[in-house]
KOLMIVEX-820671 format. One record per residue (C-alpha): residue in one letter; x, y, z. Coordinates in pm, 1 decimal, padded with zeros to 6 digits. Layout:
<pts>
 resn        X        Y        Z
    A        X        Y        Z
...
</pts>
This chain:
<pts>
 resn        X        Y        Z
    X  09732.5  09521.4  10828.4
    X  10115.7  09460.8  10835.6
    X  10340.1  09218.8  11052.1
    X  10688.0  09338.0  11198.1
    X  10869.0  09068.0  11289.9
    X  11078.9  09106.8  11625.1
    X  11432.3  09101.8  11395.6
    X  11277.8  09351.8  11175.2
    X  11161.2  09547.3  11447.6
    X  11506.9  09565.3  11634.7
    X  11663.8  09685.2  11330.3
    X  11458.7  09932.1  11279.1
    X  11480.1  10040.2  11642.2
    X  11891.3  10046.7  11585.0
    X  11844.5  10231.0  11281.2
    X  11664.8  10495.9  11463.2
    X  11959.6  10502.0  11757.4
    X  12185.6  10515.4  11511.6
    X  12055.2  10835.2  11352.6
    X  12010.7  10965.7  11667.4
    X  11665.9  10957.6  11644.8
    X  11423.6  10843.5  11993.6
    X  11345.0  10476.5  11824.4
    X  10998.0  10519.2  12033.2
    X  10896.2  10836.6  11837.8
    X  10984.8  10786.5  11481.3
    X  10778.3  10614.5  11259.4
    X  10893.8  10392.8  10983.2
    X  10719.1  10503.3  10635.8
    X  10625.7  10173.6  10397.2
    X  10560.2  10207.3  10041.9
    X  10458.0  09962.3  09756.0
    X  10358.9  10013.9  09411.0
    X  10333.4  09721.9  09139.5
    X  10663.2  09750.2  08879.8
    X  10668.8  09733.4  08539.7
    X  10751.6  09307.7  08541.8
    X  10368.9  09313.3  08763.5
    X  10578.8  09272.8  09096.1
    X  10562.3  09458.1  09378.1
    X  10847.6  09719.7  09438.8
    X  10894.8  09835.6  09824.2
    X  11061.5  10146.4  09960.0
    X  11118.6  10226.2  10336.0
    X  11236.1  10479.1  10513.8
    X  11178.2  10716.1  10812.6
    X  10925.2  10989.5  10795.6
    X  10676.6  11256.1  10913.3
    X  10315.2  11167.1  10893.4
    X  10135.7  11317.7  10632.4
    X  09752.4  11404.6  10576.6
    X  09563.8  11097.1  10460.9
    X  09850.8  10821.8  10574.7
    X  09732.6  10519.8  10771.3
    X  09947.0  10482.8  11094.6
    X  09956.1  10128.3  11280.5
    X  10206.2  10012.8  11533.5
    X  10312.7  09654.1  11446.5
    X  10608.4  09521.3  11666.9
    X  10632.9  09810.1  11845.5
    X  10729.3  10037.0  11561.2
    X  10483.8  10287.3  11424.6
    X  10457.1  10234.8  11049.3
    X  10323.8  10499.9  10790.3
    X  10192.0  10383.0  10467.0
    X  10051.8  10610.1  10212.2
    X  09641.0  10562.6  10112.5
    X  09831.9  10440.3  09720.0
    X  10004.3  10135.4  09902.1
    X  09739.9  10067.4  10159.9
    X  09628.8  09788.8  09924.0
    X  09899.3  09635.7  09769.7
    X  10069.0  09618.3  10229.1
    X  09766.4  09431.3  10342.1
    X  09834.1  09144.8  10520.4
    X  10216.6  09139.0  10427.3
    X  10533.4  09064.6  10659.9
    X  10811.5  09263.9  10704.6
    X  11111.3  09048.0  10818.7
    X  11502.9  09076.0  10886.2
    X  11649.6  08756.2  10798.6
    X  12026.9  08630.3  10742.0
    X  11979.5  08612.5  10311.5
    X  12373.9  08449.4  10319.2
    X  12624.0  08438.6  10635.0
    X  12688.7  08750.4  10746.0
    X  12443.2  08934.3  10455.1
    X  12101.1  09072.3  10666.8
    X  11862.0  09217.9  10502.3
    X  11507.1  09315.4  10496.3
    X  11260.4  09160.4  10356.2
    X  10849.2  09169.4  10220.1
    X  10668.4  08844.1  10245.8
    X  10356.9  08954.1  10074.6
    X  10037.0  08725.4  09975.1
    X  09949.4  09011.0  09709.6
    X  10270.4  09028.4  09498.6
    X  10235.7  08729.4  09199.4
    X  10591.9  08674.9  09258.1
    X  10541.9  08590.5  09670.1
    X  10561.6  08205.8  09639.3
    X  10376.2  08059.9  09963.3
    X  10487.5  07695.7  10071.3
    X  10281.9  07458.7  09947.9
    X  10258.0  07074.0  10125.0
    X  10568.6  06921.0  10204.3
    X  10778.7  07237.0  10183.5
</pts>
C-alpha cells in the first residue's frame, strides 16, 4: 500500500517523543487529494482512527489514510531526505501524481 522509509520512520517516531506521545501507539494520518494544477497535494499529521480509515503499519509506524486518498497513496513512498545541507524534509514519491518523474535509463 505505502512505503515508510527507515529516515521517515525515525522522524516520525521523534515527532511522537517529542509531543510526548508513546511513538508505538500513535498512528500517523496520510492524506492526498489531486490540486487544482492536477498534482497531488499531501497532508500529514497525527490522529485517531476513524470509521471507514484503512490502517497499515509500514516501517513500524501505523499509518491512517482516509477511504478518499486510498487511491491516489497506493504504492507511494514516504521518505525523509536532506532537500539542501542542513534542510530535512519529508517527502511523497508517488507513481500516481503526473508530476512524480521516475528515472528513466541512464539516470
Amino acid at each position: 500500500m505505502i512505503i515508510i522509509t527507515p529516515p521517515a520512520a525515525e522522524q516520525i517516531r521523534e515527532s511522537a517523543r517529542q509531543q510526548q506521545a508513546d511513538p508505538e501507539a500513535v498512528c500517523l494520518r496520510l492524506a492526498a487529494r489531486l490540486g487544482e494544477n492536477g498534482a497531488i497535494e499531501y497532508g500529514m499529521g497525527f490522529d485517531d482512527k476513524a470509521d471507514g480509515d484503512l490502517e497499515v503499519a509500514a516501517g513500524g509506524v501505523r499509518v491512517l489514510i482516509s477511504p478518499a486518498s486510498v487511491e491516489l497513496l497506493a504504492g507511494a513512498t514516504l521518505d525523509y531526505v536532506e532537500i539542501n545541507p542542513g534542510e530535512l524534509r519529508f517527502i511523497f514519491i508517488n507513481p500516481n501524481d503526473p508530476s512524480h518523474k521516475a528515472p528513466g535509463p541512464g539516470r
